[in-house]
C-alpha positions in Angstrom: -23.8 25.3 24.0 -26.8 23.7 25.6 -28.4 20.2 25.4 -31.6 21.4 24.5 -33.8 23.7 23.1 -37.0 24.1 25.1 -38.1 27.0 27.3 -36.1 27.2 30.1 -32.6 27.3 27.9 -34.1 30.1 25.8 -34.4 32.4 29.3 -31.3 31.7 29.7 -30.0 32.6 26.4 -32.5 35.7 26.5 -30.8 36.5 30.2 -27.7 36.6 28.7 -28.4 38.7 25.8 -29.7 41.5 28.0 -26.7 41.5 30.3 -24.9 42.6 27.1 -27.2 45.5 26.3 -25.8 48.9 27.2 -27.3 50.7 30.3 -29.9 52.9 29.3 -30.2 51.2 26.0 -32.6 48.2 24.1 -32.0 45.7 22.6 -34.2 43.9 19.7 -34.1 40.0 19.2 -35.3 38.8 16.2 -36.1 35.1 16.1 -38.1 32.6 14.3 -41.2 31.2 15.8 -40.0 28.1 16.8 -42.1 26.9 20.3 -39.4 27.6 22.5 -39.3 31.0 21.0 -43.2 32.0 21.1 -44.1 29.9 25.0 -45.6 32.4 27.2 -42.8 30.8 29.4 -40.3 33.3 28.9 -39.8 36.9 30.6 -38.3 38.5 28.4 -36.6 41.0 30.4 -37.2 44.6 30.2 -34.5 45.5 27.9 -34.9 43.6 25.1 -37.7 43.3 22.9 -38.6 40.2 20.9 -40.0 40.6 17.5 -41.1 37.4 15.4 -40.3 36.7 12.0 -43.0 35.5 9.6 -43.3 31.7 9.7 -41.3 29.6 7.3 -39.2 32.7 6.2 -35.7 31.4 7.2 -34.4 33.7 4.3 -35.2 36.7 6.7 -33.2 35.5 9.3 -29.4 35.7 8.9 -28.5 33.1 12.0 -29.6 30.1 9.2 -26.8 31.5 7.5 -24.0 31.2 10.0 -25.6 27.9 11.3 -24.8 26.4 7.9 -21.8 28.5 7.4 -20.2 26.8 11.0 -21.4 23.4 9.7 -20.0 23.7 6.4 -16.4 24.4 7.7 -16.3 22.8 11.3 -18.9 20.5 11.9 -19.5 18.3 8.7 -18.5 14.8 7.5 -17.2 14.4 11.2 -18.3 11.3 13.2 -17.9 12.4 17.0 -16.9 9.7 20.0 -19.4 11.1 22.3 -21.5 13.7 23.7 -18.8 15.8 25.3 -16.5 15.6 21.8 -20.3 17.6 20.4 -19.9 19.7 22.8 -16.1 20.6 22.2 -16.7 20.9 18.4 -19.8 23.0 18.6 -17.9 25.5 21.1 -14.8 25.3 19.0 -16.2 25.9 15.7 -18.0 28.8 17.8 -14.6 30.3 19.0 -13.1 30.1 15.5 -16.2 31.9 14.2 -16.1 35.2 17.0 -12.3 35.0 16.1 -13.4 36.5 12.3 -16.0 39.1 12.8 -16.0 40.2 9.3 -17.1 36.5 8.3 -19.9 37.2 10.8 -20.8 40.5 9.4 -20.7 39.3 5.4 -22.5 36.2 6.3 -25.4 38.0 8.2 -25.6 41.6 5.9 -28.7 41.4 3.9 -28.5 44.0 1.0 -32.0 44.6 0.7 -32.4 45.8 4.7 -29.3 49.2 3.2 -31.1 49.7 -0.1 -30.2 54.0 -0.6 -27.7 53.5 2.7 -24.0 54.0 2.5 
């Protein structure tokens, strides 16, 4: 979790990501072109290759899905103390979600991307 979205948290996240990525392998990032997203800011490091969904097209990007999906079931109709209890409930309701990867997978699958694939 991180307080904002802006630039400089995005590197970070985009760090992160290619840490993950298999050596001798690429990664692909697909992400919405929000500023923080699009800034010539970032350096994108050499594993990992951004590509940019059309603009207001959330319907192509399956992270709107388990954004809502974690704020339908953890986050909603909640009135938090402060800042830090935010913070505890985002990276709870985060926690709980990694714990059921085959929530992750049916939330994010879009049928028409396997049309003729078993």
């Amino acid at each position: 979790m991180l307080p904002w979205a802006k630039a400089k948290t995005m590197q970070l996240h985009l760090d992160e990501i290619s840490k993950m990525v298999a050596s001798r392998a690429h990664g692909v990032v697909l992400m919405d072109r929000a500023g923080w997203h699009t800034t010539a800011k970032l350096n994108v490091p050499k594993n990992l290759t951004i590509i940019l969904l059309p603009s207001r097209s959330p319907e192509l990007n399956p992270v709107e899905n388990i954004w809502q999906y974690i704020r339908a079931n953890w986050l909603s109709n909640r009135v938090f103390e402060n800042y830090d209890a935010i913070i505890d409930a985002g990276c709870d309701a985060w926690n709980r979600l990694l714990e059921q990867p085959e929530t992750v997978k049916s939330i994010g699958m879009r049928k028409w991307a396997h049309i003729g694939q078993n």
